[in-house]
N, C-alpha and C positions, 0 to 999 in steps of 0.2 A: 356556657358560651356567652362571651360579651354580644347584648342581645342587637347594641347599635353597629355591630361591627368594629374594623379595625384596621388602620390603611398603616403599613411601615412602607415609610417615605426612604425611597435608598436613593441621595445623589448617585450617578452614572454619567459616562463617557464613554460610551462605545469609539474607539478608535481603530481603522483598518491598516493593518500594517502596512498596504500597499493597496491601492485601488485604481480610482482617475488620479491620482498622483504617484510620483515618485518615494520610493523609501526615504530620499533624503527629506521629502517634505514631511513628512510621518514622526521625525527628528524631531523639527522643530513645532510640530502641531501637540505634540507631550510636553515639549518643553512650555508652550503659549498655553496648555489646559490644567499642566498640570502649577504652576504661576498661577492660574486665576483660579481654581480651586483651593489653593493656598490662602490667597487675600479672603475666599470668602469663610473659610475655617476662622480667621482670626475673625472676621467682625461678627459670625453667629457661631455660639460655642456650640451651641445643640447639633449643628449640621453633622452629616455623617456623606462621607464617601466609599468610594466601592470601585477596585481597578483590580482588572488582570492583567496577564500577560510579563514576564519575568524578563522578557526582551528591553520592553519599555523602562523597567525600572535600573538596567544596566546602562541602557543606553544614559540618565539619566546622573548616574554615577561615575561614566567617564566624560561626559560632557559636560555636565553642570551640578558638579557635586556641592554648592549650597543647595538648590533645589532638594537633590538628594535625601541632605542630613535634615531638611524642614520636613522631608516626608516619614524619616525613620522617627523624627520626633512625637509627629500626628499619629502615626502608627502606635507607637508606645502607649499614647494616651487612649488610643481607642477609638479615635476619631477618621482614621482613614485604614480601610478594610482593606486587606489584601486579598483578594478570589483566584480563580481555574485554577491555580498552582502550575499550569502549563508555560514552555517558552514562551508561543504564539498561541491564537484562541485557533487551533488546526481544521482543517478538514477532519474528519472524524470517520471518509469512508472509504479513500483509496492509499494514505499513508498505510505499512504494514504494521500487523502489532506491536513488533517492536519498538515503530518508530512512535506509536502512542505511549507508548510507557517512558521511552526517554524523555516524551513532551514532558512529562508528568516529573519525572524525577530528577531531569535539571532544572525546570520549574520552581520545584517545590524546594527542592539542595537550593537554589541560589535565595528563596524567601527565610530559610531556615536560619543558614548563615549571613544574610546580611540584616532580617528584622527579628527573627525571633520566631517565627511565626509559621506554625507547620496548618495549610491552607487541607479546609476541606471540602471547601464547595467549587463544582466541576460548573466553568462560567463560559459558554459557549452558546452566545444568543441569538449569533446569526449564522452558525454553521447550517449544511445545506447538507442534513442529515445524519443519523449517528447508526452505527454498526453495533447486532446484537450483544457482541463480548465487552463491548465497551465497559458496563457497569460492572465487569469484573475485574477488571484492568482496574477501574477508579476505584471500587472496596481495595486490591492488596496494594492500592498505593495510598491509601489510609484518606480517601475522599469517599464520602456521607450523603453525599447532595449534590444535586444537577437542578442548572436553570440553564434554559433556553426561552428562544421566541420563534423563532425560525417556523415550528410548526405551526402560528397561525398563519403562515403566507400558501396553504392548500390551495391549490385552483380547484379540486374538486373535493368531497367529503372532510371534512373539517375535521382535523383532529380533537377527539370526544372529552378529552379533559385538562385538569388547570396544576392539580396535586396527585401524583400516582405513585406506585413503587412498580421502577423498572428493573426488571428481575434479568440477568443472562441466562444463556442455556446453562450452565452450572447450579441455578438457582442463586447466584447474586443478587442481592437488591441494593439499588440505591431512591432517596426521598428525591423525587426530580419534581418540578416545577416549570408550568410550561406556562410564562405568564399572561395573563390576559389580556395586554396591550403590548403599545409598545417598547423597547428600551433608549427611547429618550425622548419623554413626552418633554414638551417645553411650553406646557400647560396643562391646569386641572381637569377641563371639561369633559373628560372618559373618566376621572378619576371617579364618579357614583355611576356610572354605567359599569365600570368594569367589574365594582364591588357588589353590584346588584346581580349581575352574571353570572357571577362566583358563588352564591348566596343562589341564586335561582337550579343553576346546572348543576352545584356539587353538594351543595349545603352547607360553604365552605361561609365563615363571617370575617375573616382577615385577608387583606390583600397585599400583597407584593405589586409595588409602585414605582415603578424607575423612572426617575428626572434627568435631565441637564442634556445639550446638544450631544448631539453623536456622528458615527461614521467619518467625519470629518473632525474630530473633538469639537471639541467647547467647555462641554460639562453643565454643571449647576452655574447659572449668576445668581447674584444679587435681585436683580429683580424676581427671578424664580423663586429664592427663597420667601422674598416676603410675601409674593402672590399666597404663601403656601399657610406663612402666620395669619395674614389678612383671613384665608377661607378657614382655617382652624377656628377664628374670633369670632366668626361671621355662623360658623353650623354645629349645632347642638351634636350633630354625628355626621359622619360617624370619627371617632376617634383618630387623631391625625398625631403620630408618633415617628419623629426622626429616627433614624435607624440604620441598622449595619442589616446586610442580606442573613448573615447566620442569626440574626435572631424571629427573625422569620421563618428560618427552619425549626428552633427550637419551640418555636411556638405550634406548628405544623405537628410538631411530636407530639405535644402537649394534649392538643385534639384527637391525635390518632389512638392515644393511653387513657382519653376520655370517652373512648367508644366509638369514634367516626371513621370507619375503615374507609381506606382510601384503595382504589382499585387497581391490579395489580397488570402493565403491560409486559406481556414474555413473548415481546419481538422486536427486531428490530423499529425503529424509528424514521419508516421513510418518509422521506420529503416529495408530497406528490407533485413537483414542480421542477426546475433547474435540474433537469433528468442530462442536459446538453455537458453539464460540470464535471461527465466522467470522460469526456472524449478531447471536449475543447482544449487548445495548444496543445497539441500531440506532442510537443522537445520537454516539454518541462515533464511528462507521465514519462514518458522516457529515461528523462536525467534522474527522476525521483526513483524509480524502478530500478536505473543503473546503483546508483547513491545508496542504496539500501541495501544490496546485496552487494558490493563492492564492501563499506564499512563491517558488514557483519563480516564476510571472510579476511578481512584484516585484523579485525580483534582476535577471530578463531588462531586464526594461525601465529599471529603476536604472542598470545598467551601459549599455546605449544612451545614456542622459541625461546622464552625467557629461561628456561633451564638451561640453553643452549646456549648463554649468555646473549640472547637478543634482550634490550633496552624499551620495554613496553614504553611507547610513547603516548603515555594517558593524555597529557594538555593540547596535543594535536590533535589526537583523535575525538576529545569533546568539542575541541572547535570546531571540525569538520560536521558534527554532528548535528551541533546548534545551528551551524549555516543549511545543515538539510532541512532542519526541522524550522526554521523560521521561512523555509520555502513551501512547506506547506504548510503555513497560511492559506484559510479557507475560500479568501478570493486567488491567492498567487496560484495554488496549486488546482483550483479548481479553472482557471483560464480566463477571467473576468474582468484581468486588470489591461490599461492600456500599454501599448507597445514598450515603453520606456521599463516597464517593470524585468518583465523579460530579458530584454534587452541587459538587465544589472543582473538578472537570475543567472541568465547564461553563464559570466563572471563570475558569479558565489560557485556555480556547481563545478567549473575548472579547478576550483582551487578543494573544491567536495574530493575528487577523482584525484587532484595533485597529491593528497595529504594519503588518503586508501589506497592508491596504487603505491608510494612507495612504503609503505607501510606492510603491506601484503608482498612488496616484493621482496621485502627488505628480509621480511622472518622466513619466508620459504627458502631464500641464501643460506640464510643462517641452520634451517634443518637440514637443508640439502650438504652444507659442508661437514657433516655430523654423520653422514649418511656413508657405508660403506659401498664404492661405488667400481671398486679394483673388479678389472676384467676385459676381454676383448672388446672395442667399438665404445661408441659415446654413449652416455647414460641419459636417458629423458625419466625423469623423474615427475609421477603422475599423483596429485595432490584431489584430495577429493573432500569438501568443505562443509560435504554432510553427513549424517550421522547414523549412515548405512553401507553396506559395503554394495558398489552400484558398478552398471558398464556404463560407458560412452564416450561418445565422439571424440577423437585427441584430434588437435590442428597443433604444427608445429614450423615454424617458418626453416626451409632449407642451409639460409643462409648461418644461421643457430650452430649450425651443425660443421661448419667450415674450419674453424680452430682447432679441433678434433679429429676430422676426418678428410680433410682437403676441400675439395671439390668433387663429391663423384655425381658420377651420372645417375646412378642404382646404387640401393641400398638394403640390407633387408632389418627387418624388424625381430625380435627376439623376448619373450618372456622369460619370467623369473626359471620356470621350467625347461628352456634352449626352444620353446617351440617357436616356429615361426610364423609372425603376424602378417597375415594381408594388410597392404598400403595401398592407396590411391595417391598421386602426384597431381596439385589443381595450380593451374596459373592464375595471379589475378595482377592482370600488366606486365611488370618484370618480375616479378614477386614468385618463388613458386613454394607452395606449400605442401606437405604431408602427412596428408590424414590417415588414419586408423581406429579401429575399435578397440577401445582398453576393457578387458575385464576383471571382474571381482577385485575393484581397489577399496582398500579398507576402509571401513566407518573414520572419518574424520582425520586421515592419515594421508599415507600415498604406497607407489608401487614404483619399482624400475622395470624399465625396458631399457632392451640395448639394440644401438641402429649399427650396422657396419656394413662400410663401404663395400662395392660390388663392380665388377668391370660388363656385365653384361644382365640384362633383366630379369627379372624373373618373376614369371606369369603365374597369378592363382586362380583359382575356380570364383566364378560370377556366382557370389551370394545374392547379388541382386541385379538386374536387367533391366534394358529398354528394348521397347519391339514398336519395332513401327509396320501400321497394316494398313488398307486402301483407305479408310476414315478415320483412322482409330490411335492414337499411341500409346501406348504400353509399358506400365512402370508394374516390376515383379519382385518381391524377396519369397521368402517361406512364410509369412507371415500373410499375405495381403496381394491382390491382382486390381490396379488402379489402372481406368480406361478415362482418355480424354479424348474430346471431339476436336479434328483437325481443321474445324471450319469455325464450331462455336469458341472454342478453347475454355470448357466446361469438362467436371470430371465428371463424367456417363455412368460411372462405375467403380464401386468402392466393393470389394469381393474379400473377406475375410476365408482363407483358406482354413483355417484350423477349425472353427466355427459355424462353416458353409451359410452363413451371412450375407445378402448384401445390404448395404447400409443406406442405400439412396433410395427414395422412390421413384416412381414409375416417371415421374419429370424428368429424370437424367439433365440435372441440371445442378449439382453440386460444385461450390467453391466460385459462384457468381456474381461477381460486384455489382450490387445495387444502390443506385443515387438516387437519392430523395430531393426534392426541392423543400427547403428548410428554411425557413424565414419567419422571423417573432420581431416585432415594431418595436426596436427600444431594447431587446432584452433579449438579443440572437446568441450573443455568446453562452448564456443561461440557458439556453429552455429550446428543445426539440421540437420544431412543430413540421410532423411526416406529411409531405403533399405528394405529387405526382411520383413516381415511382419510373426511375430507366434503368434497365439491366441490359449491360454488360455482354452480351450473347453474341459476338461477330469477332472474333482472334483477327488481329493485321500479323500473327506470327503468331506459331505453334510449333514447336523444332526439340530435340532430343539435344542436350549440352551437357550433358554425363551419364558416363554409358560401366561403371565400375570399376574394380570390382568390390569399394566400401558403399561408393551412392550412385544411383544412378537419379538425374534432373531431368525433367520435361521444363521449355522457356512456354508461358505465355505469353502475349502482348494486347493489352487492351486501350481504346483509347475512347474519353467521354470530350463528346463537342457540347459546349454551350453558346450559345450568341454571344456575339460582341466578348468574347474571354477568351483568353490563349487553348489550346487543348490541354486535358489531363491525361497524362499517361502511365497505363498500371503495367508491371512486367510482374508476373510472379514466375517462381521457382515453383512448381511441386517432388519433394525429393522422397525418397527412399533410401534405407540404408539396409544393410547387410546386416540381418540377427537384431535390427532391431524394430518394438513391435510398435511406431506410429507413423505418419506421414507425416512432413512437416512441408509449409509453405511460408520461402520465402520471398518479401514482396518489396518492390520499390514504386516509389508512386511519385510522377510530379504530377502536383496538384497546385489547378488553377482555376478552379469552381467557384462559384457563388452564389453564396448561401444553398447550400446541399448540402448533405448529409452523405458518407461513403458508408457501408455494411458490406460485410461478406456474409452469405448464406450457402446452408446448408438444408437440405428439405430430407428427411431421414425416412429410412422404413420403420420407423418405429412410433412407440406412441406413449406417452403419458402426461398424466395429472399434474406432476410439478419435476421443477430440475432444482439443482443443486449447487449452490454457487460457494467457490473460499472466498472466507474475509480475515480481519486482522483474528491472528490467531486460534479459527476458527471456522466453520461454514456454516450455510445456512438453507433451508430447503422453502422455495417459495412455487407457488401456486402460479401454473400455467394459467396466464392471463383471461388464455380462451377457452378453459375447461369449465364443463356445466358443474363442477365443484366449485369453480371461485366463488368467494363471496364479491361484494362491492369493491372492498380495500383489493384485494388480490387483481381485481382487473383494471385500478389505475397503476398497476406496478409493470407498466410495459414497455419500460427501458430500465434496468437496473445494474449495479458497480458488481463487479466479482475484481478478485485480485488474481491468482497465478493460471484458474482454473473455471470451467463451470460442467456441471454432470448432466445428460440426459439420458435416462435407464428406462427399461420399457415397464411397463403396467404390472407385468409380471416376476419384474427384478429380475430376467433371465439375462438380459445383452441391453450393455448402453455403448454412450461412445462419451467420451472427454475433450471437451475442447481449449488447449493450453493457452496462454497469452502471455507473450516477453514483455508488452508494456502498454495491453489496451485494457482498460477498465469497464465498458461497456457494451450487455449485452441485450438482447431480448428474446423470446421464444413466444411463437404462435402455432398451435396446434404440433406439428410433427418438423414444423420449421424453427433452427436454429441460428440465431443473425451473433456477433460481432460488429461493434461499430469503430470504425476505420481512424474515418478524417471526420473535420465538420470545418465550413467556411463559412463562419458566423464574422459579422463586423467587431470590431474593436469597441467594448463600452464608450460611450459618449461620456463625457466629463461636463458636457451642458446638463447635464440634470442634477448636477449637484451645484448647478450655477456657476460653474467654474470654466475658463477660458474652452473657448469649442477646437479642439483637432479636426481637421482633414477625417474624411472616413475611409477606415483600411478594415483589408480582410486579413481574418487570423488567417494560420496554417498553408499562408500559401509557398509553394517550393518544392525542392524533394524531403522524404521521408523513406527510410527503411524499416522493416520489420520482419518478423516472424511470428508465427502464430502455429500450432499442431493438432492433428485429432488423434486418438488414443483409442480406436475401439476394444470394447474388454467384454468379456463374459460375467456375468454378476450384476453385483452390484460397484459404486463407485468405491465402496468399504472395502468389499475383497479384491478389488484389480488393484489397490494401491494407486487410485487416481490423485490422491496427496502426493507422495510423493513425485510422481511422474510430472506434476506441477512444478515441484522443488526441484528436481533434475532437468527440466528445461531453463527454467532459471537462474541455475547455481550449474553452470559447464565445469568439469573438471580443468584440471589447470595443469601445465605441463613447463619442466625448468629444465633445462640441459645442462651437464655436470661432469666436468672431466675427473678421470680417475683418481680417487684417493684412499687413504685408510679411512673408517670410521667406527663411532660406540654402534651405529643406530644399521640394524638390520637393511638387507634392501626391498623387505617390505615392511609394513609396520602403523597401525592403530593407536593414536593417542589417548583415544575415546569409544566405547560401545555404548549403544545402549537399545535395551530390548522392554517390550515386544516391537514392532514394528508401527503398532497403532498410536507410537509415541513419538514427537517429533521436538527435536534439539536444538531450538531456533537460533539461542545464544549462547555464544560464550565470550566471558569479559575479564577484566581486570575488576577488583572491586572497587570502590569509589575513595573508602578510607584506610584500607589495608592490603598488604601482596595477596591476601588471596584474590579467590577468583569465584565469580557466576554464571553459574549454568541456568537457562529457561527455559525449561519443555513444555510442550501441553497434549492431554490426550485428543485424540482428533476422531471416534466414531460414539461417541458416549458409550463406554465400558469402563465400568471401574477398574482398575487393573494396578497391577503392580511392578515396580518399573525398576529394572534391573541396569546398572551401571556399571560397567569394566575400565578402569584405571589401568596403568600400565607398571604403577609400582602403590604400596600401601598408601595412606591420606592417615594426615594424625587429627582430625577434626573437620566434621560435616554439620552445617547447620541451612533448619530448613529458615527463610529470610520470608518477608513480602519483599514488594516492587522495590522497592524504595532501600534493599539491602541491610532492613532491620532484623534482627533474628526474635524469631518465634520458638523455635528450640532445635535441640541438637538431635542428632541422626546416628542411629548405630550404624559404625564402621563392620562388614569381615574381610579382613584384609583389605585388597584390590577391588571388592563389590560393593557394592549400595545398592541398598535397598530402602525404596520410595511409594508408600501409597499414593495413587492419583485417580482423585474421585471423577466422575462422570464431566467430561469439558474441563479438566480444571489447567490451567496454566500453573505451573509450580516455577519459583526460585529456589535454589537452595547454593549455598556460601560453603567453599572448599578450600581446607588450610591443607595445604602439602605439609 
């Protein structure tokens, strides 16, 4: 060990895609940093620079392509570093896995081809937290290294180290680096504090040094650099060495191969602060939630098509992708920027939704004219986008059905077998819709029904009920007996029939909106701070508004008064459906709070240690904040991100219950109490503290808002009830096309894709990047090694297993129409299919 130490000086420029400015200024702030970092490369040859973000460098190429070809130049010579290899430096904890891996591989595809240069270090300094699977995502997309900063901004126990290997649940590592200051000192004076810290805490004698303005660019000047020769001249040590970020890592190696093990984190990465970043601007969690699962069943069903002669529209569908993924940006997608950003966001994701809906509608056409559909009455054709064969809900607009069938009054419904389906007929204004429950529609395929017209009604048995009693009203299937108070507008009673459960405690107080007063000086949009607590407990209306025979609804109406602020008003829905086994609620809210915090709560008969939360392609089990198990860490973790789902299963693993989310990210748990958070009215960042021109102060989220949310009770645990799925099936609706009669190749039901066991889930399927084939992406989801069986619908003349990035690793034996797949404990697999 170099005994004086060892400081590798990396010029830096933190730039925020969008923050207190607009993206168009974000343009021109690359273009003014990345110019002045230029002038200062030619006058000091030693200098070294260090950029991410593959946005920046596009942008750069169609706007100011001198600039550009001076960067490919510095590049070549080795003097300007390309890092993250990501579009945008992302959020890293409410994007879905997917959407991390395309950060990464159009990222890294657009560094590859335009410099040369396949990026391995993951450069993400000021995201606001990273999710456990992440470090497996970056190993199969061929990244080595992670630096951040982010975790010295702890408000309470300080994150313990500087050099670590961060391990996934699969056993992934990567070398991460969590640096000891900041990323864009604009001065030396930490620079022997920080290396002495490093040296003191870890035993570590090299330090990782980032220079030049940031957040707002600037970069390295001139005067920075010479400060830097000056103190080089001036101090015997420690050693002051210009430098690229990877040689900091190699050197890192170097020490670790010399015997200095470096300690190994196998958890997540939270950030015990900006806890407020999973709820704040409720449209963009929304738009991103819609955007992500809208793209993914566009590609699914695209790539089905193409044999059909549908036209895979690859260059649309990466445009849309990149406009999703450079909105989560970890200020955009987290809610922190001001109005104006949004405002242009809203605009990107129209055009997100323009490009995936017809895309998705385009190829479902195109299977459905392939489909043989001869027979009495109109054909609805029932499309299912995931990769099980599953029931649920069909909506189908009346009017669909008119070309077909005229005008009737009554209708009946008809499966592949002649039986006949119960319907429910719902108005919503002139509109009138027909719902039903579809059954067993195949893994990744679809089913027909046939509707035909009817001159007089026809009445089926009530699978599901409303009863109204002197305080009480009454929602019933087979599955469940749910009681609400006709005074409180609280559900009393949540009564599991098959199970003889009840799931509430003795509070009879479930599905209760609680508002917090919530207010942080400077930093509302960010950061949670829980004060007084008013619930929700007085209904201005409680009434029965569907009575069967697929759902029956209970309305509630709640309304929160603050001084001097308009009132907020909650209406939820709680529904039931016929045969099937959750409740769901849904909710409209105008909201007009400030600074509050909205949760829904659930106070359970139940009890345990820790719950279970999905993250990108993956879950996670964290430690009930208020159990005499936590440690320290585990009890500052009391707001945390899940994605589709979160679990809580009793002490015994005998009965939990699941709680579903269409697009809210944030939850917490206290004792046998389960919260969701709603809304939040935090102020609009100030742009005064970056010294820059002062806004008016506005509250975020105010307006209406819709939503849904579901609970899932089940026997077991969350592994055996299939609380994965049930996540994926509230999220991913099946989809339904009406289709008049014709000949077709394609049966009138029919599987494009299986795949088994069930503990295996088929997140994508794509076009490849450089060839007609195609990629599929599964991952196991309860840690079981297993082996994972795939049904094609006709032979494959070549299978190969790929990483992220769609390089192959090696080939796979075909038998026939099956594939067979080892898939180790957590692990996400690609693998690359030649028809």
């Amino acid at each position: 060990m170099n005994k004086k130490g060892r400081c590798f000086m990396v010029g830096h420029s933190h730039i925020d895609a969008a923050w207190l400015w607009p993206v168009s200024e974000t343009v021109e702030v690359c273009r003014s940093t990345f110019s002045s970092v230029l002038q200062v490369m030619e006058k000091y040859p030693y200098f070294c620079f260090s950029q991410s973000s593959a946005q920046y460098y596009e942008w750069m190429e169609k706007k100011y392509p001198q600039i550009f070809e001076k960067i490919k130049k510095r590049v070549k010579e080795g003097k300007w570093e390309i890092v993250g290899g990501m579009w945008v430096e992302s959020d890293c904890n409410l994007p879905s896995g997917e959407s991390l891996v395309r950060q990464i591989l159009y990222g890294k595809r657009y560094f590859l081809d335009k410099f040369g240069v396949d990026v391995r270090i993951a450069w993400l300094p000021d995201t606001f937290g990273f999710c456990w699977t992440l470090p497996q995502i970056f190993k199969k997309c061929g990244i080595d290294y992670f630096v951040t900063f982010k975790l010295n901004w702890e408000t309470t126990l300080p994150f313990p180290y500087s050099v670590f290997w961060w391990q996934a649940p699969d056993g992934s590592p990567v070398l991460a680096c969590q640096i000891m200051g900041s990323y864009s000192h604009t001065s030396l004076e930490e620079l022997p504090i920080e290396l002495n810290l490093l040296k003191r805490n870890h035993g570590i004698n090299s330090l990782l040094f980032l220079y030049g303005c940031g957040d707002h660019g600037g970069g390295p000047t001139s005067e920075l650099v010479e400060k830097i020769f000056k103190f080089r001249a001036q101090q015997s040590e420690p050693e002051i060495l210009f430098s690229r970020a990877e040689d900091y890592f190699h050197k890192l190696e170097k020490i670790n191969q010399e015997g200095k093990a470096f300690p190994v984190v196998n958890d997540e990465l939270y950030l015990k602060t900006h806890r407020g970043t999973y709820t704040t601007q409720a449209k963009i969690k929304l738009n991103n939630r819609r955007g992500e699962y809208l793209l993914g069943n566009a590609e699914k069903f695209a790539c089905m098509a193409e044999k059909y002669g549908f036209k895979y529209p690859q260059e649309e569908l990466e445009g849309a992708w990149k406009r999703l993924l450079f909105n989560q940006f970890h200020d955009i997608l987290a809610g922190t920027c001001i109005s104006e950003v949004y405002e242009s966001s809203e605009k990107e994701y129209l055009e997100v939704f323009k490009v995936g809906e017809k895309t998705l509608s385009s190829s479902l056409k195109q299977i459905a004219k392939n489909v043989d559909t001869r027979g009495k009455g109109s054909s609805v054709l029932i499309f299912n986008p995931l990769c099980w064969k599953r029931d649920g809900l069909v909506e189908v607009e009346l009017s669909s059905l008119v070309s077909s069938l005229g005008n009737p009054e009554f209708v009946r419904i008809l499966d592949e077998e002649g039986k006949i389906i119960p319907y429910q007929i719902m108005k919503k204004g002139e509109v009138k819709n027909l719902i039903f429950l579809a059954h067993n529609i195949p893994s990744l395929g679809y089913k027909e029904y046939k509707i035909i017209p009817l001159t007089e009604k026809k009445y089926f048995s009530q699978g599901v009920r409303a009863i109204c009693k002197k305080d009480t009203l009454q929602l019933e299937n087979k599955f469940y007996r749910v009681s609400m108070g006709v005074k409180s507008g609280l559900l009393t009673s949540i009564y599991d029939k098959f199970n003889e459960k009840q799931l509430l405690d003795n509070s009879k107080r479930g599905g209760v909106f609680q508002i917090h007063e919530d207010f942080c000086p400077g930093g509302s949009a960010w950061n949670i701070w829980v004060g007084v607590l008013n619930e929700l407990d007085k209904a201005d209306e409680v009434s029965i508004v569907e009575e069967g025979p697929i759902r029956a609804s209970v309305r509630m109406k709640h309304i929160y008064k603050q001084e001097e602020r308009p009132d907020s008003v909650f209406i939820q829905e709680v529904r039931l459906y016929s045969g099937m086994p959750f409740i769901e609620f849904k909710v409209d809210v105008d909201w007009h709070a400030q600074h509050r915090t909205a949760k829904v709560a659930f106070p359970l008969n139940l009890y345990t240690d820790e719950a279970t939360y999905d993250i990108p392609y993956g879950s996670i089990e964290r430690k009930n904040p208020t159990s005499s198990q936590a440690n320290s860490t585990d009890r500052t973790k009391w707001e945390v991100s899940g994605l589709k789902w979160m679990d809580y299963t009793d002490k015994e693993k005998n009965y939990g219950l699941s709680l579903l989310s269409e697009c809210k990210y944030g939850f917490d748990v206290k004792d046998n109490l389960i919260r969701m958070t709603l809304l939040r009215s935090p102020d609009y960042p100030d742009p005064s503290m970056m010294g820059l021109p002062d806004l008016p102060t506005l509250l975020e989220d105010q307006g209406k808002h819709s939503f849904s949310y579901a609970l899932y009770p089940h026997k077991g645990t969350w592994k055996e009830a299939g609380s994965i799925r049930k996540g994926y099936e509230f999220n991913y609706p099946l989809l339904a096309l009406t289709e008049p009669s014709h000949k077709g190749s394609l049966p009138k039901g029919f599987s494009f894709l299986k795949v088994y066991p069930e503990t295996v889930v088929l997140e994508t399927v794509k076009k490849a990047e450089d060839s007609a084939s195609f990629i599929l992406r599964f991952y196991e989801t309860i840690g079981q090694r297993t082996e994972v069986e795939i049904l094609f619908p006709e032979p494959l003349s070549e299978v190969w297993e790929t990483d992220m990035m769609e390089r192959k690793i090696s080939k796979l034996p075909i038998q026939g129409k099956s594939l067979l797949v080892n898939l180790e404990v957590y692990e996400i697999k690609t693998i690359q299919i030649f028809k």
